[in-house]
N, C-alpha and C positions, 0 to 999 in steps of 0.2 A: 504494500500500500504506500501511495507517496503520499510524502508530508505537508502542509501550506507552504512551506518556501521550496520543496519540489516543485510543485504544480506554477507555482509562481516563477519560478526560473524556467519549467515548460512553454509558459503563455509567453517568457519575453524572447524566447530561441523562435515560436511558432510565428510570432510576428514581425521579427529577423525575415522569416519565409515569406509570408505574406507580402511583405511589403516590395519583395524582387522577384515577387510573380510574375511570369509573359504577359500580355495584357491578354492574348487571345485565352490561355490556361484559367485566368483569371474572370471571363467570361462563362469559360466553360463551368468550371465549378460552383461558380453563381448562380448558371443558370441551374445546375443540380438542385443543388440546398432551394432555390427557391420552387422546385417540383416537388421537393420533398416535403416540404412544410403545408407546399396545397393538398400536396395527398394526406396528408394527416387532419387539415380541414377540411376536407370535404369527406373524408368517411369519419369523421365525427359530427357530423351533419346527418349526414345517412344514420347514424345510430339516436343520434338525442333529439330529431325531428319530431319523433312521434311520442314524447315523454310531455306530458300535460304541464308536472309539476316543476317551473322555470331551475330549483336548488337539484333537484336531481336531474333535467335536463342538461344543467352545466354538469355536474357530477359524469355523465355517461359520457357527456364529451369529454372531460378530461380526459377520461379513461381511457381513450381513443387517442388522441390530439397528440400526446409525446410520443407517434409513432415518426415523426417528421425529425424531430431533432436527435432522436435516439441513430436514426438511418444517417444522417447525418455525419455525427460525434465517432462513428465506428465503420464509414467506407469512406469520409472524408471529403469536405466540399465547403467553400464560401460565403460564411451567412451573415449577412451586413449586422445583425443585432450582438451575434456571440464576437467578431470582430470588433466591436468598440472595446474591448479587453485591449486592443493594443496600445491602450492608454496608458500601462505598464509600462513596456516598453519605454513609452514614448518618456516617460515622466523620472525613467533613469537614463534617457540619452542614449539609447541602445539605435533607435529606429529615429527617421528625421521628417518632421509632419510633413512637408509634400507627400509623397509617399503614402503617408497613413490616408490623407486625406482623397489620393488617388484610391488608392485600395478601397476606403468606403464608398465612394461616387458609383467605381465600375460596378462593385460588387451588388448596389445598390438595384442598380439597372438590371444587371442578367437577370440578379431576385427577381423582381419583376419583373420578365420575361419569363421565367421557367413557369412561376406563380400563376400567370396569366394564361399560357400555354395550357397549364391543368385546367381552367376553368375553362375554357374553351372547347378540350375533351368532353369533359366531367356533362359539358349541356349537349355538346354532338353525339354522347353516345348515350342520351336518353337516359340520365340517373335521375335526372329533375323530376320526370316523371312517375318515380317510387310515390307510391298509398295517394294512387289519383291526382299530383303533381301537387302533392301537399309538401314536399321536400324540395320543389322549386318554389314556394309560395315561402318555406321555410330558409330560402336562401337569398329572396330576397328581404324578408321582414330582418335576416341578421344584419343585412348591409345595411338597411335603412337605418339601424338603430345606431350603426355605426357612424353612419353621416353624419346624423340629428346630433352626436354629439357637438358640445361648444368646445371651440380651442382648448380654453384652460381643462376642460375634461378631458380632452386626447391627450391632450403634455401629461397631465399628469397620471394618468391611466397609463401612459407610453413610459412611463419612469418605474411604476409597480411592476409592470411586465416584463423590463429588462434588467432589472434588479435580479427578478428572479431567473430569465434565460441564463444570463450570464453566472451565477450561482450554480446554476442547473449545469455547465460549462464546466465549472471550476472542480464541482463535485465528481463529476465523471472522469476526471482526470488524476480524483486520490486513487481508480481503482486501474490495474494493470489487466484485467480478464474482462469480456464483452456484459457478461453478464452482471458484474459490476456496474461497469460503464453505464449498462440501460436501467439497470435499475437507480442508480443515482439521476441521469437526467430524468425520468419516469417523476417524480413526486414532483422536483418545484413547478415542472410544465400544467402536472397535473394543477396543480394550485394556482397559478395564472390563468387557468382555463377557468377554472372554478369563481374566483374571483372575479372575472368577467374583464381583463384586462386588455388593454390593446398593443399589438404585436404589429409591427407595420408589415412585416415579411406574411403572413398570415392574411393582413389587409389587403395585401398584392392578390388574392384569392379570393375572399368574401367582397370585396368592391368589384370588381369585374364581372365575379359571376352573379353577384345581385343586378347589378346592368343588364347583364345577359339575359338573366331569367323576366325579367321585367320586360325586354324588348319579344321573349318567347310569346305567343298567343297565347297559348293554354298556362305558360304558367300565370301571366297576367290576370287571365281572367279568374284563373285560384285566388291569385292576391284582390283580385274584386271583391268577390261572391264573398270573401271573410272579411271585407269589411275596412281591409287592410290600410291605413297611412303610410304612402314609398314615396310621397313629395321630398322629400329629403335626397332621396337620391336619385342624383346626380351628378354629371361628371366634376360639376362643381363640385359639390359635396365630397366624390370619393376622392378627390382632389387636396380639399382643405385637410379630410381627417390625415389622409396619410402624410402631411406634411408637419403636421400636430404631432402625432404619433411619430414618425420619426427622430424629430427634436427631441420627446419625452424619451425615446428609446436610446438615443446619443445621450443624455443627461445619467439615465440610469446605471448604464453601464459603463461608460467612461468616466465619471464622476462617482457615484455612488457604487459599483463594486469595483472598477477598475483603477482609479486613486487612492478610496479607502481603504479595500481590502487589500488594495498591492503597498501602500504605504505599511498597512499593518505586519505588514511581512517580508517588508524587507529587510535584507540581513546586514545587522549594524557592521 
């Protein structure tokens, strides 16, 4: 098992890496992690759709939802949220902010592209459709709620969430076997989920394919017939939140675990 100033002297060798990625490599990988995080949103969509009770419908998606970062953390790939850790780095002079700051933009982008890519399967290949296109009507009422948020709710919903990504990161890194690995990232994703917090890498999924489903006939008209409020979303909207959410995702991990906890551990 490695120690907090193992794991800590991992994160600043790992973004050593990162930050002399090819650009194309550096795409690729992005776009990975952001496939992976949609596929972890959208079959926990498919499972807590149909769950009446709002506390146990985030509970069943939890329990789904860290199949993204877990895939991730253990075949390796670029995820713009676990990447603000290279705020370590950056904060012993190891890595030099251009660089950091490249790394997050590209890495940004692919996200959303791979992210976005899933949602564009996830409606072409008729998932929406599941329990009479109540899971398209269930994809768009998550986006909408996401829009509706106000600025200061995204920032600071985007600071809970990456607090505990990047946690969920650091933990996986005390253990040397897979099975470690997923089961430390497994609990804090779970709890972000649960909490209802906002992940922009995740948003790159639930904003798109709430569009999506909304511009679908059939799912629209599910979201009619219940009644549903989707004024909110829009490109505007998916716009504002993830730009909120982002910030709040940069604050939490590069600041709140990436400063605090690397400060706390580093060796006198």
């Amino acid at each position: 098992m490695n120690t907090p100033p193992a794991i800590r002297d991992n994160q600043v060798a790992a973004a050593k890496t990162k930050t002399t990625l090819p650009f194309a490599k550096m795409v690729e990988l992005g776009a990975i992690a952001g496939a992976c995080i949609a596929l972890g949103a959208c079959t926990s969509s498919m499972a807590a759709h149909g769950v009446a009770n709002y506390g146990l419908a985030r509970l069943v998606a939890g329990a789904v939802f860290p199949v993204g970062l877990i895939l991730i953390v253990l075949v390796g790939a670029e995820l713009f949220t676990g990447n603000c850790l290279m705020s370590i780095a950056l904060a012993d002079g190891k890595v030099r902010p251009l660089p950091v700051v490249r790394n997050l933009a590209v890495v940004w982008c692919a996200n959303f592209a791979g992210a976005a890519a899933v949602a564009l399967l996830a409606w072409k290949s008729g998932q929406w459709g599941a329990s009479g296109f109540a899971l398209g009507a269930y994809t768009v009422r998550v986006a909408a709620a996401k829009a509706a948020l106000t600025p200061l709710q995204a920032f600071c919903s985007g600071i809970l969430c990456n607090i505990l990504v990047c946690l969920a990161i650091l933990a996986a890194g005390s253990s040397k076997r897979a099975s470690g690995k997923a089961i430390a990232t497994w609990f804090p994703i779970m709890a972000f989920v649960l909490g209802g917090f906002e992940h922009s890498v995740a948003n790159m999924y639930y904003l798109p394919a709430g569009l999506m489903a909304l511009a679908d006939c059939s799912c629209a008209a599910k979201v009619a017939a219940a009644g549903m409020d989707a004024s909110a979303l829009t490109i505007a909207g998916a716009a504002r939140n993830l730009f909120f959410v982002t910030l709040g995702n940069v604050v939490g991990g590069m600041v709140f675990v990436g400063l605090v906890w690397g400060a706390a551990h580093r060796k006198q």
